[in-house]
N, C-alpha and C positions, 0 to 999 in steps of 0.2 A: 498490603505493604505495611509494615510497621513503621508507627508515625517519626520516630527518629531518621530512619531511612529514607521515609517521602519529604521529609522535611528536607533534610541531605541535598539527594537528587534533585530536587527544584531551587539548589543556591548556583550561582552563578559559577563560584569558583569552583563546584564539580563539572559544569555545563562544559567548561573552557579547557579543563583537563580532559573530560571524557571528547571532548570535541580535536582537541591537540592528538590526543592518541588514535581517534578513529582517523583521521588523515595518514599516520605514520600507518597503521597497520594497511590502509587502501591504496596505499602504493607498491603492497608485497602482493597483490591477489593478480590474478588472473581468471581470467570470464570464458567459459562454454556458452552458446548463445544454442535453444533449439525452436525453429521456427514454424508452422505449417509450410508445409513442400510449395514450392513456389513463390512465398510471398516472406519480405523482408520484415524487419522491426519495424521500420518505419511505416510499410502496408499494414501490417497488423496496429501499432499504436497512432496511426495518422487520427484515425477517430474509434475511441474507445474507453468503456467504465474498465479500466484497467484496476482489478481487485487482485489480494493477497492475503494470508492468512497473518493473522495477528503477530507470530514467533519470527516471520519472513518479512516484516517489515523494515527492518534494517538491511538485508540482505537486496531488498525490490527496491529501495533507494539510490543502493552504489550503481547497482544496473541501470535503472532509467539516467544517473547522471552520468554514467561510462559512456548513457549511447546518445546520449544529448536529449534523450525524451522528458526533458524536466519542464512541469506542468501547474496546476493547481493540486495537489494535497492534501483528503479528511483526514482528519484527529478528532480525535473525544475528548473530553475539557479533563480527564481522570491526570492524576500528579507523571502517568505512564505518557498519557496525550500529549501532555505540557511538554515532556522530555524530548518525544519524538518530533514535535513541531520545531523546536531549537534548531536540530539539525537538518530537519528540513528546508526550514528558510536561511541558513547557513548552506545549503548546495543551493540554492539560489529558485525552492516552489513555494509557490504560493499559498498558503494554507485555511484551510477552511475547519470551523471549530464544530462539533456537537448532531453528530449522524443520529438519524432517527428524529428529531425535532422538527414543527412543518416550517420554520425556517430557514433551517438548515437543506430541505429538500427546495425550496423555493429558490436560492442560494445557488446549488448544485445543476439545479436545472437552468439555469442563468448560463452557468458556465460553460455546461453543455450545448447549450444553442448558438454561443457566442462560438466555441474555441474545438467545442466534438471531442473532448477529453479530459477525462478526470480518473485519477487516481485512488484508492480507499479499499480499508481495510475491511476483508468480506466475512468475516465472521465478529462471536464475541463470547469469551471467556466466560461469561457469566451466564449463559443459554448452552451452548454447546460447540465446541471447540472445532473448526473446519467444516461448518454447513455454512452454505451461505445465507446474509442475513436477507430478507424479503425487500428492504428496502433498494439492493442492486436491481432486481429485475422492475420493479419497479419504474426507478432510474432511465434506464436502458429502453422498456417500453415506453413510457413518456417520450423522451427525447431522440428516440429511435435512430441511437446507439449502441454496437450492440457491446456484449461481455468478453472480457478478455482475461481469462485467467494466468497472472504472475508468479509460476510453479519455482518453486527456490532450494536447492541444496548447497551446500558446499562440503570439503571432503574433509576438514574438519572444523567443529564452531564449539562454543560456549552456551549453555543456555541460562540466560541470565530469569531466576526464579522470581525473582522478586519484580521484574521487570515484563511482566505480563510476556514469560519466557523466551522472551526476544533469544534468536540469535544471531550469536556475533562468531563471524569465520577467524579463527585462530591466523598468525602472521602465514604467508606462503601458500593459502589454501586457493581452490578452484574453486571459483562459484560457477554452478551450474544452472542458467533457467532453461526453464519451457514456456515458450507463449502458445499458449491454445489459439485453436482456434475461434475466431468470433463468432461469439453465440446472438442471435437477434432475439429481443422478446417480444412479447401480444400482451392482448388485453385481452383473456376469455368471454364467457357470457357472461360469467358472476363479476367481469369487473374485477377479477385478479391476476398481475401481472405473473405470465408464465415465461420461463425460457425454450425458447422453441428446438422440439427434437429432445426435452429432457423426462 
């Protein structure tokens, strides 16, 4: 991100604008929900590392606050993280800083044993875009939780390039998810955490 712009993006009086306009445009959307046969939002996110891909993070927020699933919340400390945690604790989740740190994993596992749900962004831009990052199954097997993947489209959005290509669904659009089904993980013999059935 070019430092003029990251600078920008982290002033308060863009936070309050861009936070003014995303209320105005979330009251034209409308939601498609698709769920595993049998089992509601609430069966599937009652306990679950509910993960989403980097561009779908704005999109996996309106959703979890549309369906009252609003939780704890990772971010990464990057000027993108800062942004997305604003709005986050403005729909009223709780946010956790800095995935991958054994902190942060100490942290998450807290939260998990306490509440059996947490939210986080399962890839990263700088590795490869939409593989998930090792430390969800990891997560998932520890706390024996299992994965829930936050599939997002809408029929039409914005991608914001600068913005670790967030996208944002244009006024009037359908958001579309898919909640997978719960994936459970292990601990192999090597001691690395697998997803089971993958």
């Amino acid at each position: 991100m070019p430092r003029l712009l990251e600078w920008f993006v982290q002033t308060t009086f863009f936070k309050w604008i861009a936070y003014t306009y995303f209320w105005i445009l979330f009251s034209t959307y409308k939601f498609s929900i698709s769920t595993p046969r049998g089992l509601s939002v609430d069966d599937v996110l009652d306990e679950a590392v509910g993960y989403m891909w980097h561009e779908d993070v704005a999109l996996s927020m309106m959703f979890l606050y549309h369906t009252k699933q609003v939780g704890h919340f990772v971010v990464n400390s990057s000027p993108e993280g800062k942004f997305a945690a604003f709005f986050a604790k403005k729909l009223g989740f709780k946010v956790l800083y800095g995935a991958s740190k054994p902190s942060f994993i100490r942290s998450a596992l807290d939260v998990l044993d306490m509440n059996k749900r947490l939210f986080i962004v399962g890839d990263s831009l700088k590795n490869s875009a939409k593989r998930i990052n090792k430390e969800l199954p990891y997560l998932s097997a520890k706390s024996d939780v299992p994965l829930v993947h936050i599939k997002c489209r809408s029929t039409s959005s914005l991608s914001l390039t600068h913005l670790d290509k967030l996208s944002l669904p244009l006024p009037f659009s359908t958001i579309y998810i898919t909640l997978s089904k719960p994936q459970k993980c292990y601990f192999d013999d090597n001691h690395n955490a697998v997803i089971k059935g993958a």
